[in-house]
C-alpha positions, 0 to 999 in steps of 0.5 A: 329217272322218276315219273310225275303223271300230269294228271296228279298235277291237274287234281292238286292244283283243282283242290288247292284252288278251292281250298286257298280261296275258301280258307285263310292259310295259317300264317295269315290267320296268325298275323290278322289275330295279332293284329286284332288285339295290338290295333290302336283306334277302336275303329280299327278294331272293330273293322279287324273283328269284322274280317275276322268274323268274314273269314270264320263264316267264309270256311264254315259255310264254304263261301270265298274269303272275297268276292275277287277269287282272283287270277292264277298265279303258279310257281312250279319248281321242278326237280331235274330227276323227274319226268313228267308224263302224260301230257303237257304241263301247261295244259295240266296246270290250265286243266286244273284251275279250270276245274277247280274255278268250276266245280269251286263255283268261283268267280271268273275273272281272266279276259282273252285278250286285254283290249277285247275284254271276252271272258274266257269263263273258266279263269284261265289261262293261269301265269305259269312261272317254272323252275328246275331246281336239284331233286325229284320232287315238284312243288306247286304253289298257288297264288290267286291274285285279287286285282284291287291290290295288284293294280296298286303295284309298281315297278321303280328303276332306281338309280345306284346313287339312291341307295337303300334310302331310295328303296325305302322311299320307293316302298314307301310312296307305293303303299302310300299311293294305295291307300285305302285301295289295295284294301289294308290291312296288306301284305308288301312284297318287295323285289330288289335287284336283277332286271325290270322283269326280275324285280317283279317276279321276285316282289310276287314270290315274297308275297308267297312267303311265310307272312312271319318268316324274314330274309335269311340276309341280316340287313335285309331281315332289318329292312322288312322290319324297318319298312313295316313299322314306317307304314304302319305309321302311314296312318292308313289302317284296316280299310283305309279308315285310320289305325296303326294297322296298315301293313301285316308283313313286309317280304323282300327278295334280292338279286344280284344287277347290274352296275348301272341300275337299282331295280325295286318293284313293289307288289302289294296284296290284300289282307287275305293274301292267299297263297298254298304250297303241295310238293309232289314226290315222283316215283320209280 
């Protein structure tokens, strides 16, 4: 049996929680710079300069890449070899996104309770999403959400008869209902399949994906390309302000479901769509 201490868990995730909220990750940067130079309306342009320019002071000056730092979101996919000791992993992952939204100096933006609405004043408690895959690794990936997209997100219980064209149009309509709001130019991850909750679990995890990587599925791969050349006919663009700019990536995850339904949900994100992923190795 290989061993994990909790405690390095803790301090990766407190590090990862400042650097993904200060610093746009690669594939990101990649996808906003080419967007920059193929946007069409020269207000669309200038809007992508300006984000481009945030974003260059926000990792010079150390200042969050949005004011929204966002709730945490962590997938922990754990291998079967190892043991994790020293303490609860819940209450490690926890530690560590209080730590670094404190030392971070990030807003904090988790309630107690959703009704209630008291300030927990440390961001936590994080959404924890574990699996136990073959090895003895763990990988840790951190997501912060920001709100102004996530409210924009929907869940739709297609009927089987609507086929991929139901999927298309129920991708469609829920970019188009956010419009400016989930703050273009926007990353779409798409869930299709299994269960209500599946579906939405699936529609997270693809934003956390590559921005320039593409199902392994040949259909699917022309799905993600299809969807984002019809929302960026949307007319929407960089801040809602008009452009061909609308979408920077399309990811979409599938699942085997059952005969009677057709699950798709829909989980939009910003432009900033932070997302960074540590694997841990265990040792003997």
């Amino acid at each position: 049996m290989k061993h994990i201490q909790v405690s390095e868990i803790t301090r990766n995730i407190k590090e990862m929680c400042i650097e993904v909220n200060h610093k746009l990750s690669p594939d990101m940067q990649e996808r906003l710079n080419a967007a920059a130079q193929e946007e069409k309306s020269p207000l669309g342009r200038q809007i992508l300069g300006q984000l481009q320019e945030n974003l260059q002071i926000a990792h010079e000056d150390m200042i969050p890449i949005c004011q929204d730092t966002g709730m945490a979101v962590v997938f922990l996919d754990i291998g079967q070899e190892v043991h994790l000791e020293g303490g609860n992993i819940e209450e490690a992952v926890n530690e560590g996104v209080r730590q670094g939204y404190q030392e971070g100096y990030l807003r904090k933006s988790v309630v107690k309770d959703p009704l209630i609405r008291e300030n927990t004043k440390d961001n936590t408690p994080a959404v924890i999403h574990y699996q136990i895959v073959p090895g003895d690794q763990v990988k840790i990936t951190l997501a912060p959400k920001g709100f102004g997209s996530e409210n924009m997100s929907r869940v739709f219980m297609l009927k089987p008869a609507d086929g991929i064209e139901g999927v298309k149009n129920a991708v469609l309509t829920a970019v188009r209902d956010a419009g400016p709001n989930a703050c273009p130019p926007m990353v779409v991850g798409v869930g299709i399949g299994g269960t209500f909750e599946k579906c939405a679990l699936m529609a997270k995890q693809a934003l956390a994906r590559p921005a320039d990587s593409h199902s392994d599925i040949p259909y699917v791969k022309e799905l993600e390309e299809e969807l984002l050349k019809k929302i960026n006919c949307l007319g929407i663009g960089p801040a809602g302000l008009g452009g061909s700019t609308t979408a920077l990536a399309v990811n979409i995850n599938t699942y085997p479901t059952h005969i009677a339904g057709l699950p798709v949900a829909v989980n939009i994100c910003c432009h900033v769509n932070r997302h960074i992923s540590r694997t841990l190795s265990a040792a003997e």
